[in-house]
C-alpha positions in Angstrom: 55.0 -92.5 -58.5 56.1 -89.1 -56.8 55.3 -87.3 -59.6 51.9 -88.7 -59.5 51.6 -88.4 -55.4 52.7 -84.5 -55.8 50.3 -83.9 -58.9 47.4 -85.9 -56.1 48.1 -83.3 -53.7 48.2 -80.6 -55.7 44.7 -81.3 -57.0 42.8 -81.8 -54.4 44.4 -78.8 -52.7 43.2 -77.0 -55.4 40.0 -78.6 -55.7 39.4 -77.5 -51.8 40.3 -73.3 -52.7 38.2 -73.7 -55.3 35.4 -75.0 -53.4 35.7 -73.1 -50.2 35.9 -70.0 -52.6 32.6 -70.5 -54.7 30.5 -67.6 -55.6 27.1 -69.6 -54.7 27.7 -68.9 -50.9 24.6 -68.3 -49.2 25.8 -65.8 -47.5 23.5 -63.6 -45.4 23.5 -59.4 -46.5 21.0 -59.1 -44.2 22.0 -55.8 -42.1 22.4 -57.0 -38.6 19.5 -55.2 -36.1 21.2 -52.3 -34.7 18.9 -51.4 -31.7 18.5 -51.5 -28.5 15.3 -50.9 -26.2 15.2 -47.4 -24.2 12.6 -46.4 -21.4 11.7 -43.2 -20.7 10.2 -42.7 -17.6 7.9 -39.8 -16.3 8.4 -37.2 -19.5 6.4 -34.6 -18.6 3.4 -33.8 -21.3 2.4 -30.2 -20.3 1.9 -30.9 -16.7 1.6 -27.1 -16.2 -1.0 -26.6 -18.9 0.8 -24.2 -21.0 -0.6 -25.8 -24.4 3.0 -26.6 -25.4 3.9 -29.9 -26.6 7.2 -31.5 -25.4 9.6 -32.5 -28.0 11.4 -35.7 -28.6 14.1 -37.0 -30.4 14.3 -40.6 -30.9 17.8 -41.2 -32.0 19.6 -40.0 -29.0 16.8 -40.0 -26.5 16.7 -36.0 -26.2 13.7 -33.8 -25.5 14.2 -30.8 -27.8 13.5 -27.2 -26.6 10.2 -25.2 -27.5 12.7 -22.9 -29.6 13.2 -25.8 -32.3 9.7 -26.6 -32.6 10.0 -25.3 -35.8 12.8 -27.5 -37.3 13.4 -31.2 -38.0 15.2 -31.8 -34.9 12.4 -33.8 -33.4 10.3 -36.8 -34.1 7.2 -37.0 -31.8 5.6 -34.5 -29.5 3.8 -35.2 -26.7 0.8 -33.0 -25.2 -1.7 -34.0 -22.6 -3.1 -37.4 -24.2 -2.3 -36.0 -27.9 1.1 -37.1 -29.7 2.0 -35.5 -32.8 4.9 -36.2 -35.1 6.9 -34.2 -36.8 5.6 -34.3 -40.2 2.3 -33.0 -41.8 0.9 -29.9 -40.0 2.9 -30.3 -36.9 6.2 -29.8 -38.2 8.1 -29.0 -41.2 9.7 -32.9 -41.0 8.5 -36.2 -42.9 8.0 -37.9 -40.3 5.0 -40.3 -40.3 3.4 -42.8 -38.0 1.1 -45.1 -37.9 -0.5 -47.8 -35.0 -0.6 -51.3 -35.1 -1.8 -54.2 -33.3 1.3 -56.1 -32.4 2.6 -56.6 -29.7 6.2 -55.0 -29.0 8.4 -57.7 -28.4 6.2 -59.6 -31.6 6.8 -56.5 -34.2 10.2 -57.7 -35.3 9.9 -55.6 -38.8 8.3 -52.3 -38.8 5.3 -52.4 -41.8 6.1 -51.1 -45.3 3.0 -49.3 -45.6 0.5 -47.6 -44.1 2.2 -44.5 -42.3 0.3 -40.9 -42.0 1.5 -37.7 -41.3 -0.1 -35.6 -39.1 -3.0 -33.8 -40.8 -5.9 -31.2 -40.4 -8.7 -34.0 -40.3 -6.7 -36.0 -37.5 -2.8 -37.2 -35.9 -1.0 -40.2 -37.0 -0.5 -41.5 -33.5 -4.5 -41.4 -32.6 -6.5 -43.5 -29.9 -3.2 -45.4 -28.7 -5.5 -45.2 -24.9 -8.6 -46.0 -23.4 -10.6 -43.4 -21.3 -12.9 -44.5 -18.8 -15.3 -42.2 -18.4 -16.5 -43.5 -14.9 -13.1 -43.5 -13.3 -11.4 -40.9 -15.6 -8.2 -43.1 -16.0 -6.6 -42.8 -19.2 -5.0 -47.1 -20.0 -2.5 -47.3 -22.5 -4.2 -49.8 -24.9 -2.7 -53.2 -24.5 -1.1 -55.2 -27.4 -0.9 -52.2 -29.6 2.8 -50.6 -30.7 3.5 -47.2 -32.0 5.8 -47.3 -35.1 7.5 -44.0 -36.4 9.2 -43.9 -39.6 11.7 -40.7 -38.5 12.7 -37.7 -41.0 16.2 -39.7 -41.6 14.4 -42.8 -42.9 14.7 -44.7 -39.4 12.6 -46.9 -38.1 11.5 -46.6 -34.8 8.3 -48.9 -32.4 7.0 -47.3 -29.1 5.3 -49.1 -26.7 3.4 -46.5 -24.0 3.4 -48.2 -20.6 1.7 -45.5 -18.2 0.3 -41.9 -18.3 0.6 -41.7 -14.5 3.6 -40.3 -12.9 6.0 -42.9 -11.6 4.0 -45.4 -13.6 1.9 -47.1 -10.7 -0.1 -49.9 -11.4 -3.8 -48.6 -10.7 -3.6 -44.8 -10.9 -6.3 -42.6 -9.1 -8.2 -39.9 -10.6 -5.8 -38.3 -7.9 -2.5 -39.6 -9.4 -0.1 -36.8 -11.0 -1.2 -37.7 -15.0 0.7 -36.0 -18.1 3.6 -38.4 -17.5 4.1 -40.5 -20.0 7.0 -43.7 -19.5 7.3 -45.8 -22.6 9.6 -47.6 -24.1 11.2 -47.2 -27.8 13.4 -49.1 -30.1 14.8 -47.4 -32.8 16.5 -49.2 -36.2 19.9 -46.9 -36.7 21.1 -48.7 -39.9 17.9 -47.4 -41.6 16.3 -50.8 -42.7 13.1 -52.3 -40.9 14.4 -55.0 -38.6 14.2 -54.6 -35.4 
């Protein structure tokens, strides 16, 4: 009868390992979103009209000198209302782009297709404002996100909040303009979750 009560509990501690160590877990590979939101506030877009663009990097947040404009260290440029990225003819990058009409807290997976590189018939990142031509006020247009698919295969979405310095809620044709503050979120572990 112990030999029969030992053999019992031998079993069914067995039976448990064996169990708890199946192959047909459904475990989740999905790569956990490794991003976090960032605003920039008041980047200054050739406020001095020089006819330079100003050169970001989206990875760590860092406007790259004029002397690297040449190189893949950056991912978008910004000049007056224009925004280039660095792919196509405005840079020696991939980098490619693309606008979409979600909002950003809705775009939860950047789109598998449809990015552009900047090119001589027209920018990736076009008519992400509306101009009024009565008032002159330049209005981010709402609902719309800016995703960027950087040179390292990363996926970022950008969200443009003001053109107006400081970011006031109904600029004036006399409010400092050229200043853009947006926000970004960029995917670091390379897949399209964000």
């Amino acid at each position: 009868m112990k030999k029969n009560k030992l053999f019992l509990c031998a079993f069914a501690a067995l039976s448990v390992l064996a169990v708890s160590c199946s192959k047909d877990d459904d475990a989740d590979t999905t790569a956990p979103a490794v991003t976090s939101t960032v605003t920039v506030r008041n980047l200054a877009a050739d406020t001095g009209n020089t006819s330079h663009y100003v050169f970001f990097r989206l990875s760590d947040s860092t406007i790259v000198p004029l002397s690297d404009s040449a190189s893949t260290k950056w991912d978008i440029g910004f000049r007056t209302t224009s925004i280039i990225v660095n792919g196509g003819v405005s840079g020696p990058g991939t980098a490619a782009a693309q606008t979409v009409a979600t909002g950003f807290a809705d775009l939860t997976t950047a789109p598998a297709t449809g990015y552009l590189r900047d090119s001589a018939g027209g920018r990736a990142i076009a008519a992400w404002y509306d101009y009024n031509p009565t008032t002159h006020i330049v209005t981010p247009k709402a609902g719309n996100t800016i995703v960027v698919k950087t040179a390292n295969n990363k996926y970022a979405k950008i969200s443009i909040l003001s053109y107006y310095k400081d970011a006031v809620a109904a600029p004036q044709l006399s409010t400092p303009s050229r200043y853009y503050t947006f926000r970004y979120s960029i995917q670091q572990n390379g897949t399209a979750n964000f």
